[in-house]
N, C-alpha and C positions, 0 to 999 in steps of 0.2 A: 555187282555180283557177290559181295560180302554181305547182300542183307541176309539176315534170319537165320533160322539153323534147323540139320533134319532132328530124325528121330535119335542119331548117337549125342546132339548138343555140339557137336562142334559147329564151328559160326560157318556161314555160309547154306544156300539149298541147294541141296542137290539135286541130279534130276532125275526125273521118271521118264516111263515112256508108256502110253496107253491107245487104245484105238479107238477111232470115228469114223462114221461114215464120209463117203464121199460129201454128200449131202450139207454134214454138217461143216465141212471144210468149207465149203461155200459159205457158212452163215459165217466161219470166222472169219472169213475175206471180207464181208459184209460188216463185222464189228470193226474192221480197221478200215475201210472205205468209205461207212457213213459215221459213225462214231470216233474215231480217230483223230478226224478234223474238229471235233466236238471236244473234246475231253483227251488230254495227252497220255495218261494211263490207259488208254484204248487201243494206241497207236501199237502195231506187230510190228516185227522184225521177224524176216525168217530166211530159212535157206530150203531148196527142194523145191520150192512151190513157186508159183508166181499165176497171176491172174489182169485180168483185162476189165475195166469200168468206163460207165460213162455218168458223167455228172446232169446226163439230160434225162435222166432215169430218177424217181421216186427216191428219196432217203429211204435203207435197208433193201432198197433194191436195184445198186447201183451196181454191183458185180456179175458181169457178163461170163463169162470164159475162165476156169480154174485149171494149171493144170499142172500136172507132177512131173519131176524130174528121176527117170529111169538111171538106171544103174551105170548102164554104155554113155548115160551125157543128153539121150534124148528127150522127149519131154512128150508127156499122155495127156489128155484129155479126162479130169475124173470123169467117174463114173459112181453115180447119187448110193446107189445102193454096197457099193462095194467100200472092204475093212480097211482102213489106213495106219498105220504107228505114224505116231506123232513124240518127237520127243522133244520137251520143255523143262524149266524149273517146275517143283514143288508147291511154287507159290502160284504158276499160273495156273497148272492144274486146279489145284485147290480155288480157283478165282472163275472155272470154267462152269458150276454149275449157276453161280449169280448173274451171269448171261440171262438166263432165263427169264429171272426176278424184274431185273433191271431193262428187260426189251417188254415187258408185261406178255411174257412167253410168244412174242413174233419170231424170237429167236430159242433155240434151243440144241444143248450140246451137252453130251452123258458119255462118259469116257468109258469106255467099254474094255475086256481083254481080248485075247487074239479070237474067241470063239465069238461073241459078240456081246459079251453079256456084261451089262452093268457092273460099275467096281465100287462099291462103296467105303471102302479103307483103299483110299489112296496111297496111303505107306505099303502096300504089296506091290506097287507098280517104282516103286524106287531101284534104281539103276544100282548095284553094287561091282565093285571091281574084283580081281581074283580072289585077293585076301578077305573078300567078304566088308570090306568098308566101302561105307557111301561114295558115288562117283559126285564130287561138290560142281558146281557150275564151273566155278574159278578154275579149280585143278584141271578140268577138262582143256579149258579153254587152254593154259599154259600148257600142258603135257600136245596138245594140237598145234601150238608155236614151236614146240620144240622139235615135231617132226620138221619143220622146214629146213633144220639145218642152218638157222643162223640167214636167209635169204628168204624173203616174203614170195612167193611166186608173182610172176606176171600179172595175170588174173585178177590179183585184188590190187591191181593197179587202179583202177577203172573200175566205178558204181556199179553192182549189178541191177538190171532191169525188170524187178522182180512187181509192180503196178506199171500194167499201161494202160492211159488211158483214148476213147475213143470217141468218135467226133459220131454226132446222131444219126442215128436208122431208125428207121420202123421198124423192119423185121425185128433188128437187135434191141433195139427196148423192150421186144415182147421174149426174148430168148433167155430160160431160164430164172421166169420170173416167181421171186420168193413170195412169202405167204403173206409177208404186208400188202407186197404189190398186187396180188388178187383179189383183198381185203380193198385194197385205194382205186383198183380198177373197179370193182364191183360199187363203190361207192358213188364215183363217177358217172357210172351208167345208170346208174341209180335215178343219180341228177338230171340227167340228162332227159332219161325219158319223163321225169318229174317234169322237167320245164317245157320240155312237147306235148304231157299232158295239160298242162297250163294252158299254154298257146291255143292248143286247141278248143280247149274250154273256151276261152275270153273269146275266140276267134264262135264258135258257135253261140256263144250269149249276146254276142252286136249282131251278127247274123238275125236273131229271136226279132233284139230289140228293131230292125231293122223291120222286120215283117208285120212288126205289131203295127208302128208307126204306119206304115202303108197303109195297113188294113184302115186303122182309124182314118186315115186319110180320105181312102175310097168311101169308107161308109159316111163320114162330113159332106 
């Protein structure tokens, strides 16, 4: 939590806060799902969120079920089209539009403000606290131990369950499938009727050759 520094130079990033579609909440499920186990700089950590995969699903389209954690404790269902706050460091902000690059645009995430609109100076989305100074990661984190009063709650006794994973369906491999996987399905099918058009071919040319045969037969 000491790497880097904001825009005042003091060490540490602080953090911002910016918004994404539901939608793309899913592809970041997706970056820590199938990229995560790939590359450990991929790997999320989060809190509010939690989502459901299955590994019998396509790489980048292995996330089933995303859903948010409401204010009373319950938890929603995103919803693709609707505006999210998301809040992170500085540094992952800044690391969310090389998603793109780096998926050869399968994936795609643009940090938005509360209306919906693209933010390109990410330093306006930086969190400051009353005095007007950067809210740092670290500070946060400490100034949120010290609400406990000296006693860690129950709660973070015990991992929370924020990836689960799920055993194969049909239905649910076709639920919510992202843009590779319509790209890997369409390829498939592709295939497929390739190799029935095949079949049928070879399957009509011995047919041919079979008639010809005959004929010469009959006519010997």
């Amino acid at each position: 939590m000491s790497l880097g520094q904001g825009e005042d130079d003091v060490i540490g990033y602080p953090l911002a806060v910016g918004y994404i579609y539901g939608s793309e909440l899913r592809q970041l499920c997706e970056v820590d799902c199938s990229l995560g186990r790939i590359r450990s700089d991929a790997q999320l950590f989060f809190s509010g969120m939690k989502y459901t995969y299955s590994d019998t699903r396509l790489i980048l389209n292995r996330v089933e079920d995303v859903f948010v954690e409401n204010e009373d404790g319950s938890w929603s269902a995103v919803k693709d089209h609707q505006l999210y706050p998301v809040v992170c460091n500085l540094y992952m902000a800044m690391m969310m539009p090389a998603i793109t690059s780096l998926s050869y645009h399968l994936l795609s995430i643009t940090i938005k403000d509360s209306s919906g609109q693209p933010i390109s100076d990410l330093s306006t989305i930086i969190l400051h606290d009353q005095e007007g100074k950067e809210v740092k990661e670290w500070s946060a984190l400490v100034s949120y131990m010290k609400e406990f009063g000296g006693t860690v709650p129950d709660t973070y006794r015990t991992a929370r369950q924020g990836k689960t994973e799920k055993g194969f369906s049909l239905l649910d491999n076709l639920k919510h499938t992202s843009k590779f996987g319509w790209i890997a399905y369409g390829v498939i099918a592709l295939l497929i009727l390739l190799i029935i058009g095949i079949v049928k071919l070879i399957r009509r040319l011995v047919r041919r050759h079979r008639e010809k045969s005959m004929q010469k037969q009959q006519e010997a």
